[in-house]
N, CA, C and O atoms as a GROMACS GRO file, in nm:
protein
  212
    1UNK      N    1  -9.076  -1.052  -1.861
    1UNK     CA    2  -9.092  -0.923  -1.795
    1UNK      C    3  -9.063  -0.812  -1.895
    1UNK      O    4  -8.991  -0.844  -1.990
    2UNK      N    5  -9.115  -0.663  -1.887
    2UNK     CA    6  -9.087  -0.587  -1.974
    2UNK      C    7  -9.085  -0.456  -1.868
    2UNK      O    8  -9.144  -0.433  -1.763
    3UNK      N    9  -8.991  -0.384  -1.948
    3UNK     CA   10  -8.922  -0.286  -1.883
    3UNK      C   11  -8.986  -0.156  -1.981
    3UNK      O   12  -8.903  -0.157  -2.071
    4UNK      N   13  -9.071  -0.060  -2.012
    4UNK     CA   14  -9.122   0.051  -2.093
    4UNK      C   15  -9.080  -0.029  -2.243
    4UNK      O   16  -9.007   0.004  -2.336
    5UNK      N   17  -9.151  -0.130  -2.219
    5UNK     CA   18  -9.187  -0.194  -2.336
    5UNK      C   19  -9.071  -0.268  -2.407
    5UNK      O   20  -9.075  -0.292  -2.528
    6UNK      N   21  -8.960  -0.307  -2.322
    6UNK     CA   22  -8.800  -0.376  -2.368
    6UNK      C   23  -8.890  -0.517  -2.298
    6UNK      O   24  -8.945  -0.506  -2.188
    7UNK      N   25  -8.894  -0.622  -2.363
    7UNK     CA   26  -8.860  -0.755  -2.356
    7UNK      C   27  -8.725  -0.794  -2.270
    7UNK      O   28  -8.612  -0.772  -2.314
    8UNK      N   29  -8.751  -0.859  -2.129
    8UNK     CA   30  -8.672  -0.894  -2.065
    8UNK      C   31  -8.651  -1.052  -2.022
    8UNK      O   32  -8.714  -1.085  -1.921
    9UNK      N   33  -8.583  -1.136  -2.074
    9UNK     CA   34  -8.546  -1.277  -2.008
    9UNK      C   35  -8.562  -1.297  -1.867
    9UNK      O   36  -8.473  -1.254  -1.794
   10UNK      N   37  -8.672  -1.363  -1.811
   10UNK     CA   38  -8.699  -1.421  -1.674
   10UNK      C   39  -8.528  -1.453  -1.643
   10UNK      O   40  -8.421  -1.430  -1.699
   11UNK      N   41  -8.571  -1.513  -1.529
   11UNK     CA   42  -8.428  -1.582  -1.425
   11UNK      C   43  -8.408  -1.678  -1.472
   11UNK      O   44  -8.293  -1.716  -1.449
   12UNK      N   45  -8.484  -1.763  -1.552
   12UNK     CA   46  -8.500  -1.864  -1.565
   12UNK      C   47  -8.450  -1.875  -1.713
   12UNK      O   48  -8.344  -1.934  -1.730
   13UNK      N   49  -8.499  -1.837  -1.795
   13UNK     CA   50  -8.449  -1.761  -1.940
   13UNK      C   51  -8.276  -1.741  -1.937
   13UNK      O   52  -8.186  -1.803  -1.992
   14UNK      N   53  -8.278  -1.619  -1.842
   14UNK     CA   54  -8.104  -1.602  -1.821
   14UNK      C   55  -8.008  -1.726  -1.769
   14UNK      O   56  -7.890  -1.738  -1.801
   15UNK      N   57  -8.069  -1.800  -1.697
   15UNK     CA   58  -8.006  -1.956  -1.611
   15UNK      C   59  -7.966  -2.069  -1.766
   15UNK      O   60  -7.865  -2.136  -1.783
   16UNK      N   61  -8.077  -2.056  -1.851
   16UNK     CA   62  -8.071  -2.127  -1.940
   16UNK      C   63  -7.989  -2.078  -2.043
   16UNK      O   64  -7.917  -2.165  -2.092
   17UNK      N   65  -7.975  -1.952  -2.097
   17UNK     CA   66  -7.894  -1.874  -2.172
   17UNK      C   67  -7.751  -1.917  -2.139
   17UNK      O   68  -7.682  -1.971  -2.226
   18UNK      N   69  -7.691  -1.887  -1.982
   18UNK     CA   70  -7.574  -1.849  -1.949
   18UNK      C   71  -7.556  -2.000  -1.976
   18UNK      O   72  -7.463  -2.025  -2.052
   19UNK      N   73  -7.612  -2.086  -1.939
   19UNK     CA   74  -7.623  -2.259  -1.957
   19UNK      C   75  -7.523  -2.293  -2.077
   19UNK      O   76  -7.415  -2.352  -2.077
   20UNK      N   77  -7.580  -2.249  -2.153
   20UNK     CA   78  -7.591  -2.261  -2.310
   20UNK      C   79  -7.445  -2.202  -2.354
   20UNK      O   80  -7.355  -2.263  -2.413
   21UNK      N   81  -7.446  -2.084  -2.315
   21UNK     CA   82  -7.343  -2.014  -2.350
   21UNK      C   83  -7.206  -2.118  -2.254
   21UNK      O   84  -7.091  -2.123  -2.299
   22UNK      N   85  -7.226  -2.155  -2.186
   22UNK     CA   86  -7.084  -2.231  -2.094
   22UNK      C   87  -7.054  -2.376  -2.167
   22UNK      O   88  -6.947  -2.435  -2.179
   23UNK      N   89  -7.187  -2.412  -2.212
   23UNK     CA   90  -7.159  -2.534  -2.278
   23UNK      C   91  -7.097  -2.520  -2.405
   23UNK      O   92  -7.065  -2.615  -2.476
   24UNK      N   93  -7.078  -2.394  -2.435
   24UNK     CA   94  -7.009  -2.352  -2.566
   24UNK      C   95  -6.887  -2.296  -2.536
   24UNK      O   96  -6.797  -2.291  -2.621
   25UNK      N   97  -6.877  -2.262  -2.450
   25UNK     CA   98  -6.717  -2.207  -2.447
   25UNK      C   99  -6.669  -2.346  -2.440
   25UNK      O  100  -6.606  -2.391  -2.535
   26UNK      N  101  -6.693  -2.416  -2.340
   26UNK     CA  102  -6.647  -2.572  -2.300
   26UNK      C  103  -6.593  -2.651  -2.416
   26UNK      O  104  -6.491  -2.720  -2.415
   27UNK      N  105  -6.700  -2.623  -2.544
   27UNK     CA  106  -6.697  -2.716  -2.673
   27UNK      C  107  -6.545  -2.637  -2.711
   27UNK      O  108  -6.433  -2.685  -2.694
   28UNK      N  109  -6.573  -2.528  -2.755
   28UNK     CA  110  -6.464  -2.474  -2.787
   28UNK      C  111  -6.295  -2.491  -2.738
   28UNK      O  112  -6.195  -2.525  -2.802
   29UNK      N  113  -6.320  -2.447  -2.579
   29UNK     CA  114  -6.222  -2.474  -2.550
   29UNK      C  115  -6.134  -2.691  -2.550
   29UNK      O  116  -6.022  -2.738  -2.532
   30UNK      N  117  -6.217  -2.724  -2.570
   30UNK     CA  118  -6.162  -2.835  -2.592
   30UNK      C  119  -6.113  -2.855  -2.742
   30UNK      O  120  -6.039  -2.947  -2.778
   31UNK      N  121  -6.149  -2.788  -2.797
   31UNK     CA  122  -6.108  -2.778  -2.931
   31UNK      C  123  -5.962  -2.713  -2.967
   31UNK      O  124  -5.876  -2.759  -3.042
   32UNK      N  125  -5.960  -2.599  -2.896
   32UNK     CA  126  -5.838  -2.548  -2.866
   32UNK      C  127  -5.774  -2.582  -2.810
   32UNK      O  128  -5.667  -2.521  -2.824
   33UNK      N  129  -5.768  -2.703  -2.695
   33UNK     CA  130  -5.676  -2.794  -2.606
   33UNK      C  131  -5.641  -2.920  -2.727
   33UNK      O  132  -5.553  -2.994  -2.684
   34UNK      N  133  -5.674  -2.946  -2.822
   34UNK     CA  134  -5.695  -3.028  -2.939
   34UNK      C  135  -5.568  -3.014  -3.014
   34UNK      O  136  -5.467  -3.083  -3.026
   35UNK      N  137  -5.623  -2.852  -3.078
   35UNK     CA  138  -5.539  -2.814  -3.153
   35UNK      C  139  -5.387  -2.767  -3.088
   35UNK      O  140  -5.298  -2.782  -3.172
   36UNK      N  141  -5.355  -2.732  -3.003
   36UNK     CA  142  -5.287  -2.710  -2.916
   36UNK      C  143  -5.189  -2.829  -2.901
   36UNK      O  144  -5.067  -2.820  -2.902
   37UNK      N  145  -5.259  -2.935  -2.887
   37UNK     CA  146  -5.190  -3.066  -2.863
   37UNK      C  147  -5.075  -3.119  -3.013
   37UNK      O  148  -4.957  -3.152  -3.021
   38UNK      N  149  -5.175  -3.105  -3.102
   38UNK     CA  150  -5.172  -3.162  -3.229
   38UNK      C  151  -5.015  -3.053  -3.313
   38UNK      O  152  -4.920  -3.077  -3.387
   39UNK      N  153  -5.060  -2.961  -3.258
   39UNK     CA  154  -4.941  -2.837  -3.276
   39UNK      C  155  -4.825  -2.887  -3.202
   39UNK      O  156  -4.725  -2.905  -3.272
   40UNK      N  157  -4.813  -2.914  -3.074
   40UNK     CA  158  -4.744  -2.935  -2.990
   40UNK      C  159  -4.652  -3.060  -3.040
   40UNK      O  160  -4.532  -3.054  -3.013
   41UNK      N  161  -4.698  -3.161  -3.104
   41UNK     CA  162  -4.659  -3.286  -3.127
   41UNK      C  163  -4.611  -3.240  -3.282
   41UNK      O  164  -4.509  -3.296  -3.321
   42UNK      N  165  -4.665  -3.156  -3.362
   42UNK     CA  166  -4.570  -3.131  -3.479
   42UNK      C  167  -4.434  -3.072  -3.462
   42UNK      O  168  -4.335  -3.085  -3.535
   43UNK      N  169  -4.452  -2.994  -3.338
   43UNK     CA  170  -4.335  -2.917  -3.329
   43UNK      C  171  -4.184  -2.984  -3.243
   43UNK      O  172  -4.065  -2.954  -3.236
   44UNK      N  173  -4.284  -3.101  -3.184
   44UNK     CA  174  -4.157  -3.193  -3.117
   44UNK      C  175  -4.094  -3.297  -3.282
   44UNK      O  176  -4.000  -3.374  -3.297
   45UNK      N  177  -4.163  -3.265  -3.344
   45UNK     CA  178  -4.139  -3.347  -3.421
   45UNK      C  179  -4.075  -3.278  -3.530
   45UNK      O  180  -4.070  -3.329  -3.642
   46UNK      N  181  -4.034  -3.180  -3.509
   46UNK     CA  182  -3.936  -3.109  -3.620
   46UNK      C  183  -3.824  -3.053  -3.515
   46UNK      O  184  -3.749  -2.962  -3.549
   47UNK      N  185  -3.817  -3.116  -3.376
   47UNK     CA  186  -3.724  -3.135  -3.287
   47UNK      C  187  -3.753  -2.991  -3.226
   47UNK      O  188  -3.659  -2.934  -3.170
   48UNK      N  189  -3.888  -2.920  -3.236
   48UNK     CA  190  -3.859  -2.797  -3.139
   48UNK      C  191  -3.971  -2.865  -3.011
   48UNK      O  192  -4.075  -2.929  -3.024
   49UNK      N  193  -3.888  -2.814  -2.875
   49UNK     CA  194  -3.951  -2.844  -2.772
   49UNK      C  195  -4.028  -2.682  -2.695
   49UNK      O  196  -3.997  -2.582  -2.629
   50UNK      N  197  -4.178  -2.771  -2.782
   50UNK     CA  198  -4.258  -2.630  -2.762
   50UNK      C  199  -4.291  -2.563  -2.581
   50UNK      O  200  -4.358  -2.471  -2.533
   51UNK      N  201  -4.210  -2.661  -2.533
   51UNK     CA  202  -4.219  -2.608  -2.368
   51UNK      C  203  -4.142  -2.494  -2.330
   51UNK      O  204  -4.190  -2.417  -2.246
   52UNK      N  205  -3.994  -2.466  -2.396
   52UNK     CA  206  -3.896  -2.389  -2.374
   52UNK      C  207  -3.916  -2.285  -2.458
   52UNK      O  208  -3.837  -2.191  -2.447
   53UNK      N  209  -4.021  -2.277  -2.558
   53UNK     CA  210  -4.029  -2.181  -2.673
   53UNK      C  211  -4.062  -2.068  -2.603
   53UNK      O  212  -4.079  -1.962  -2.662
   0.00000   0.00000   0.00000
């Protein structure tokens, strides 16, 4: 669709975009639940208990 000549993403376009875009936060955020972890277990391991921090 075009709006005074702006190129506009169908419904269908945007469905697939936002798609895309969630499957990437997702990647990410598991990455950061990762690192998070991996942090977590260094820090018990230099005896700090990263729960009370």
């Amino acid at each position: 669709a075009t709006l005074e000549g702006i190129v506009l993403p169908t419904p269908e376009e945007n469905a697939a975009i936002a798609q895309e875009q969630a499957a990437i936060a997702q990647e990410q955020a598991a990455i950061a639940q990762e690192r998070a972890e991996k942090l977590a277990a260094r820090l018990r391991a230099m005896g700090v208990n990263p729960d009370q921090v």
